[in-house]
Legacy VTK file of the C-alpha trace (Angstrom):
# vtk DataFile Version 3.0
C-alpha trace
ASCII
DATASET POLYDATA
POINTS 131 float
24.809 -59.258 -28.211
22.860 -61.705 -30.549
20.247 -60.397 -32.695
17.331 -62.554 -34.030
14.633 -60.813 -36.535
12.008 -62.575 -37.895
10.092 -61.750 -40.611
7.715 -63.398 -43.257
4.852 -63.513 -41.449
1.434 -62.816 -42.192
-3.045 -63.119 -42.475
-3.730 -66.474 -44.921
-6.136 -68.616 -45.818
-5.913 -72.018 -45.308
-4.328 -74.648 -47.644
-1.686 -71.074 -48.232
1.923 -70.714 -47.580
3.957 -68.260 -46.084
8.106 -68.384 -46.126
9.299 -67.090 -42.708
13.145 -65.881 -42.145
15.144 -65.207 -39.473
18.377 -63.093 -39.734
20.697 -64.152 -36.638
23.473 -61.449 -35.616
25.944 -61.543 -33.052
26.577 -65.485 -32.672
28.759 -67.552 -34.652
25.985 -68.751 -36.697
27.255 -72.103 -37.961
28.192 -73.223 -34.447
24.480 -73.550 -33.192
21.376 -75.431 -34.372
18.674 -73.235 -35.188
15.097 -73.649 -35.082
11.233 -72.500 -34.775
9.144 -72.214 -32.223
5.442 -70.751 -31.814
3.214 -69.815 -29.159
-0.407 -69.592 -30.278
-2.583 -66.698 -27.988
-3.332 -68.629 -24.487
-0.826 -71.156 -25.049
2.552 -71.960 -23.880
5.437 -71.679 -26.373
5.998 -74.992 -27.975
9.012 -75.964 -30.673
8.433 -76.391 -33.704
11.215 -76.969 -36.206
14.881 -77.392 -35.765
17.878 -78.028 -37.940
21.666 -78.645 -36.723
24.602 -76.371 -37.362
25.340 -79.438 -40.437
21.989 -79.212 -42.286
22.591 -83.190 -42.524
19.105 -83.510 -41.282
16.037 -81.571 -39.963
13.356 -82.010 -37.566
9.727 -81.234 -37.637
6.984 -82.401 -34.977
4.497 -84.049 -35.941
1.602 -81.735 -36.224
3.414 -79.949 -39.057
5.161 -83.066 -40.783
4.633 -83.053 -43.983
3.728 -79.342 -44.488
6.473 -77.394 -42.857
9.995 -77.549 -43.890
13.347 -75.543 -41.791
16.188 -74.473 -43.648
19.154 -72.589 -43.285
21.891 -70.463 -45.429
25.259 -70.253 -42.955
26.713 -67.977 -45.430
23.615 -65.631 -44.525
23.613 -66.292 -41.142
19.564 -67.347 -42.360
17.336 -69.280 -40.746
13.966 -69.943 -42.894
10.664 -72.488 -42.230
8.563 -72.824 -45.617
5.202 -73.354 -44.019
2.599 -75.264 -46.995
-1.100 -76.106 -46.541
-1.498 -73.694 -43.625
-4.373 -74.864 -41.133
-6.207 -72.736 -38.644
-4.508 -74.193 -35.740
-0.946 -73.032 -37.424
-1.887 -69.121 -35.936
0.607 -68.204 -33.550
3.536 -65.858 -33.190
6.677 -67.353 -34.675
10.254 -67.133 -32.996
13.457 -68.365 -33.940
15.853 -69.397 -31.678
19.623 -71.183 -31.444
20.239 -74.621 -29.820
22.482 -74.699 -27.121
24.923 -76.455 -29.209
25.630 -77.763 -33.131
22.857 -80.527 -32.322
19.005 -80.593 -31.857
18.902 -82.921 -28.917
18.762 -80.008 -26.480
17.086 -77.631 -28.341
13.562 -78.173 -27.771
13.467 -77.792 -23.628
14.225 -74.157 -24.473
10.399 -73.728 -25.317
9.814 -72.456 -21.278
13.160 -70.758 -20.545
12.258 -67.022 -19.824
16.835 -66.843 -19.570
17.321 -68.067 -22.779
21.502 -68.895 -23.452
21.710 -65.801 -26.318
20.443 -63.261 -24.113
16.344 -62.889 -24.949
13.664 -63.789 -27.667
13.437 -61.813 -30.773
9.733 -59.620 -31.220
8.567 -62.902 -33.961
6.312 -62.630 -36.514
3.185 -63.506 -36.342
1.182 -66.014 -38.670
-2.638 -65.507 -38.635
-4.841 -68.794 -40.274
-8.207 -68.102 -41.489
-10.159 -71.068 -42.171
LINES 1 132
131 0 1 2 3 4 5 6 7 8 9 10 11 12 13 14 15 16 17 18 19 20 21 22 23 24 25 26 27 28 29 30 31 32 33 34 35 36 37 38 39 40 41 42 43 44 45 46 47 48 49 50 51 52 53 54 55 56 57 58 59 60 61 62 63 64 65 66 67 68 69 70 71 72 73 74 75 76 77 78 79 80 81 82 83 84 85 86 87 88 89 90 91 92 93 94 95 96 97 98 99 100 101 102 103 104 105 106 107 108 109 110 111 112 113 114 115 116 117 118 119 120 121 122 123 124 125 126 127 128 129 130
């Protein structure tokens, strides 16, 4: 059964940064891509960040690019987004999620999937942007 628990989340002011984590159990963690995504209240989920099973490269969208930054540690089966100059429009609730495979192609059409391939979302964390 895979696990995903985020955590790092938080109330800021803009311009601030928050670190967020995700702990992944239960998959072979250096298989998959891994990645962000957030759903801000009355919104639909959208992705945000994603990084392949390599690290060779990374992917932000462009709304964030610039500011936000995905990492991971495969030996701690870690995913982590470093999240600078925090705007308003940043406040959401924050999930992690794996790709379907090692690459990021794929990974972002998993933003509607109510099935998702590992089983089901993890509770997030949620970030909170006062202006």
């Amino acid at each position: 059964q895979v696990k995903l628990v985020e955590s790092g989340g938080g109330l800021v002011q803009a311009n601030e940064s928050l670190r967020l984590s995700c702990v992944v159990s239960g998959l072979r963690f250096d298989d998959y891509s891994m990645g962000w995504f957030r759903q801000a209240p009355g919104k639909e989920r959208e992705g945000v960040s994603c990084i392949p099973a390599s690290s060779v490269s990374s992917y932000v969208i462009n709304s964030v690019k610039g500011r936000f930054a995905v990492s991971r540690d495969n030996a701690k089966n870690t995913l982590y987004m470093r999240m600078n100059a925090l705007k308003p429009e940043d406040t959401a609730m924050y999930y992690c999620a794996p790709g379907r495979d090692a690459y990021c192609g794929t990974f972002w059409d998993q933003a509607s999937t109510t099935s998702p391939h590992w089983g089901q979302w993890g509770q997030g964390t949620p970030v909170s942007v006062s202006s």
